[in-house]
C-alpha positions in Angstrom: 10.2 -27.4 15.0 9.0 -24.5 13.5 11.4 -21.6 11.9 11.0 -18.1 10.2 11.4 -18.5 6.8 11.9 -14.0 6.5 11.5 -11.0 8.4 9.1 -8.7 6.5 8.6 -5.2 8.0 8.3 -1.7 7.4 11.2 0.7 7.3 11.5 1.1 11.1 14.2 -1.6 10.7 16.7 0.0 8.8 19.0 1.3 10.5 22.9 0.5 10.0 22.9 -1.3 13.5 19.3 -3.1 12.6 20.8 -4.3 9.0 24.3 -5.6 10.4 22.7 -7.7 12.6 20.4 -9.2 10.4 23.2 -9.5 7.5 25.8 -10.9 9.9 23.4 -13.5 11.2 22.4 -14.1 7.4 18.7 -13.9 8.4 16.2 -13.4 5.2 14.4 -10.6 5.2 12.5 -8.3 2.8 12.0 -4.1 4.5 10.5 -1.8 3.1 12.5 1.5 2.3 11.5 5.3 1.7 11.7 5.9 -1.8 14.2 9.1 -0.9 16.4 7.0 0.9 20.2 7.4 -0.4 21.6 4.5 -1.8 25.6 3.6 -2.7 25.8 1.6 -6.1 29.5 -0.1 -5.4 29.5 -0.7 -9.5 28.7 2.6 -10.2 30.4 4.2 -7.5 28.0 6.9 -6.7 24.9 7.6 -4.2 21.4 7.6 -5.5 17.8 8.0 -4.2 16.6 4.5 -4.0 13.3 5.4 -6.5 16.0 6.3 -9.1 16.8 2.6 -9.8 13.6 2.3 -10.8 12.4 5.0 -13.0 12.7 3.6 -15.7 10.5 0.6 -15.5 7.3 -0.2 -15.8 4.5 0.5 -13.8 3.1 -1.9 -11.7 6.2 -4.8 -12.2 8.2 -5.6 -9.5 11.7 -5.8 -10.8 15.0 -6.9 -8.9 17.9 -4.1 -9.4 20.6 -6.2 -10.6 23.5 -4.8 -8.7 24.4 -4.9 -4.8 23.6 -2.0 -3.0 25.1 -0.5 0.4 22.5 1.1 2.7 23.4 2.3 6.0 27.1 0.6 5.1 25.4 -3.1 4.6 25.5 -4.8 1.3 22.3 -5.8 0.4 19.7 -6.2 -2.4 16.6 -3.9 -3.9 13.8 -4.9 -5.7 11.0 -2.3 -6.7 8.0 -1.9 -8.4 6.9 2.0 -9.6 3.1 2.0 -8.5 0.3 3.4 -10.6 0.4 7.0 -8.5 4.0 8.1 -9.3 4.8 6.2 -5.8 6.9 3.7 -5.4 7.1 0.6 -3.2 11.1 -0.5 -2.7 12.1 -3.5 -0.4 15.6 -4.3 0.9 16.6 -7.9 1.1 19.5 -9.8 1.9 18.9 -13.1 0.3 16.0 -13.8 -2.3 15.5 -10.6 -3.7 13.4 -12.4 -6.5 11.0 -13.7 -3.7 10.4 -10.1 -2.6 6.7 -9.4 -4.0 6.0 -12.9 -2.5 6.8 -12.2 1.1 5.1 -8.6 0.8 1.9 -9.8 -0.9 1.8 -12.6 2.5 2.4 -9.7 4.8 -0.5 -7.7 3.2 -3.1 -10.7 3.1 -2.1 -11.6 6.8 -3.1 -8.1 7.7 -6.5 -8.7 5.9 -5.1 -6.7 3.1 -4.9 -7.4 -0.5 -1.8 -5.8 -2.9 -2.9 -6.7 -6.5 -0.4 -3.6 -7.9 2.8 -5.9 -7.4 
């Protein structure tokens, strides 16, 4: 029998109803965010823009934001990677966040893409 390993999509799926479900039913998945969206940092107990987290890293390395987040009121995970353009390219995940770049480098090269800046 086969099984999903994750859910990798785009950040149509973020909603607070889209994230509960998948959190409550503990369902792996990696979605990319907006770089503007507003994050709450529990630890720090404040609100950020999600690129924020990642400013001061390196270009080009996907790194895993140590902390949990709350987006949309659902705990989750960030990882991010500052991209050479001044962009950024954040994903949301609920377990695995170290397995983020993986998943998003499969999605790309399923799509006939290739993503050599993670």
């Amino acid at each position: 029998m086969d099984t999903i390993d994750c859910i990798v999509a785009d950040s149509e799926l973020v909603g607070e109803k889209q994230l509960e479900y998948l959190n409550n039913n503990k369902l792996r998945y990696q979605i990319r965010i907006r770089n503007n969206l507003k994050d709450f940092v529990p630890r720090k107990n404040e609100t950020v823009r999600a690129f924020r987290l990642f400013n001061a890293f390196r270009t080009n390395g996907l790194v895993h934001y140590p902390n949990i987040v709350k987006i949309n009121g659902q705990l989750c995970y960030l990882s991010g990677s500052k991209l050479s353009k001044g962009e950024y390219l954040i994903l949301v995940s609920f377990k695995r966040p170290d397995k983020a770049g993986d998943y998003h480098k499969q999605r790309w090269q399923s799509r006939g893409l290739v993503r050599n800046d993670l």
